[in-house]
N, C-alpha and C positions, 0 to 999 in steps of 0.2 A: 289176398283180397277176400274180402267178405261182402255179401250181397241179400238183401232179402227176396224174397219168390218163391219160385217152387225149381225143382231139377229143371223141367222143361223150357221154363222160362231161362236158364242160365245156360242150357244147350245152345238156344237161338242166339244171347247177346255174345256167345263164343263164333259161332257161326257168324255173324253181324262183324265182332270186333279178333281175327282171329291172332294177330298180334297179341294179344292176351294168352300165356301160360296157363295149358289147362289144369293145370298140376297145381296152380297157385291162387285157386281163385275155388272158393266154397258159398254156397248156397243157405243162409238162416231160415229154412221151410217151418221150425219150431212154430206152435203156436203163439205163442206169446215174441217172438225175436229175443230168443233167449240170450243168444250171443251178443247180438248189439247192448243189451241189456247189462251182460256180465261185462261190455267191455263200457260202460257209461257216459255211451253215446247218445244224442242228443234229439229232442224232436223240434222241430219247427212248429214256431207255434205256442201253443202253448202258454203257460204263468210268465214265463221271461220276455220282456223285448230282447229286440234285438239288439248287441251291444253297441255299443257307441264308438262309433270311428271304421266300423266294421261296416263295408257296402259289397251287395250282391253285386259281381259281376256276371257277363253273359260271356262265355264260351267261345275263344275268334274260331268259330266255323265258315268255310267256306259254301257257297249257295246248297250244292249240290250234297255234302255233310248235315244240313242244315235238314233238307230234304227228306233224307233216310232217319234223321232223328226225326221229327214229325210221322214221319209215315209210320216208325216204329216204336215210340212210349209208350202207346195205352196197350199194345200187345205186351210188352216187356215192365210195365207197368208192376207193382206189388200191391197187387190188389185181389180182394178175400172174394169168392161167393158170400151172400148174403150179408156184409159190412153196412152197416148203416151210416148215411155220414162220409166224411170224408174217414178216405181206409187209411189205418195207424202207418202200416207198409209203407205210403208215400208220404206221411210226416219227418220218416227218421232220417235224422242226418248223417253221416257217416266219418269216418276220421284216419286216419294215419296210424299204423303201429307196425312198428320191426320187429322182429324174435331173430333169437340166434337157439336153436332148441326149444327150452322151454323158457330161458331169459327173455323177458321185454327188456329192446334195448331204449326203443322210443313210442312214445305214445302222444298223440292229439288227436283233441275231438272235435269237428267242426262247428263252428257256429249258426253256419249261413251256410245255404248249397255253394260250392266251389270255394269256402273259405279251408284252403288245403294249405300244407307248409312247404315252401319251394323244394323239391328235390335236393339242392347242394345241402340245403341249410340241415336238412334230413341228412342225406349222409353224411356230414360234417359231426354232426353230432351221436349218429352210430359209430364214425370212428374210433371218436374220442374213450368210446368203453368199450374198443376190442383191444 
């Protein structure tokens, strides 16, 4: 998994979510989101609409999940000193990619926040090329 922020900000969303492998989850602090960039990820926003047939859905949280998200975004937020504007950090969308070493086995990029590919259908289709 990849993330824009800084270290510290990826500290606390480990501490927040600790289910999460810390071993498997990296931080894009790059000026630019160099990573998200190399991997041709997406921003919201921007020259495109949105595509068509494609609808944001919201999250089934429960009250109290619901809660701790609120209390905690704009700290965990990817957001710059001095950025003018809405910061690029929370434009960028993010997406789906498997490696097995240095093979991509799968790759997608989101369109829309939470437009992600189901799990089976993910590995269903890493199988197929091990």
């Amino acid at each position: 998994m990849v993330s824009t922020g800084t270290p510290e900000k990826l500290v606390k969303f480990l501490e927040l979510n600790p289910t999460v492998p810390r071993d498997r989850i990296f931080v894009d602090d790059s000026e630019n989101y160099d990573a998200y960039k190399a991997l041709k990820f997406r921003k919201l926003g921007g020259d495109s609409p949105p595509p068509s047939g494609v609808q944001f859905k919201a999250p089934s949280l429960d009250m109290g999940t619901w809660f701790n998200y609120i209390k905690n975004v704009i700290s965990l937020a990817p957001i710059r000193e001095n950025e003018d504007g809405v910061p690029e950090g929370v434009t960028l969308l993010g997406g789906t990619v498997v490696f097995s070493g240095e093979r991509m086995l799968f790759a997608s990029a989101d369109r829309i926040p939470g437009d992600y590919p189901s799990p089976m259908d993910v590995l269903d289709k890493v199988k197929a090329q091990l």
